[in-house]
C-alpha positions as CSV (number, residue, x, y, z in Angstrom):
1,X,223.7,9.3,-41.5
2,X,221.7,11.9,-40.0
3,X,220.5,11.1,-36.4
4,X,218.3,14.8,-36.7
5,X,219.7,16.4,-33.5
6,X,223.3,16.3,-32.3
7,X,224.0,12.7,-30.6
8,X,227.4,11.3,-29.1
9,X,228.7,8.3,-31.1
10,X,231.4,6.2,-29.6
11,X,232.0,3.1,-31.9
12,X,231.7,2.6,-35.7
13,X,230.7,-0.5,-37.1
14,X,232.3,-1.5,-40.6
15,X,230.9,-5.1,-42.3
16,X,232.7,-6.4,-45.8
17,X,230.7,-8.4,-48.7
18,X,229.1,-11.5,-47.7
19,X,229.6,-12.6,-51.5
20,X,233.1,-11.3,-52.2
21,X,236.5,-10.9,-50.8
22,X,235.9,-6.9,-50.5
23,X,236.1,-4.9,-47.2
24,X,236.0,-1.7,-46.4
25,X,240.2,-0.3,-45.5
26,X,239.9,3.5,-44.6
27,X,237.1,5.6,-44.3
28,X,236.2,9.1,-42.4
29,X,234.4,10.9,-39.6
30,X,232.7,13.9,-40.3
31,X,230.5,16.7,-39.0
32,X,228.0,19.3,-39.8
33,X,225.8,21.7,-37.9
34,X,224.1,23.0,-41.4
35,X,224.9,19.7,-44.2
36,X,226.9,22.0,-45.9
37,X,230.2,22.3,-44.4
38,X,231.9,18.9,-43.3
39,X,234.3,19.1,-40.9
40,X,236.8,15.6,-39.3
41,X,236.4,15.1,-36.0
42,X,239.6,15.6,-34.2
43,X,241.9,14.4,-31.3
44,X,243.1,16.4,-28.6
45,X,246.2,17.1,-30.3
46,X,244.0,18.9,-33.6
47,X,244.5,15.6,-35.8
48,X,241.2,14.6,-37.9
49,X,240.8,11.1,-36.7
């Protein structure tokens, strides 16, 4: 997703198939400033999230 300026997210919403027993189990947050390098977002102890 690319909200076009720099935005504070604080929830992610995840929804599985309507159709079939499929769901999303892991996924990740990243970053960019320039679309080319992605970086995780971390907690305050350095671990990506």
């Amino acid at each position: 997703v690319d909200f076009g300026e720099p935005r504070n997210i604080s929830a992610v919403i995840t929804k599985g198939s309507g159709v079939n027993p499929e769901w999303v189990t892991s996924y990740q947050v990243l970053y960019s400033d320039d679309a080319d390098e992605w970086k995780p977002i971390k907690d305050e102890k350095g671990q990506p999230i």
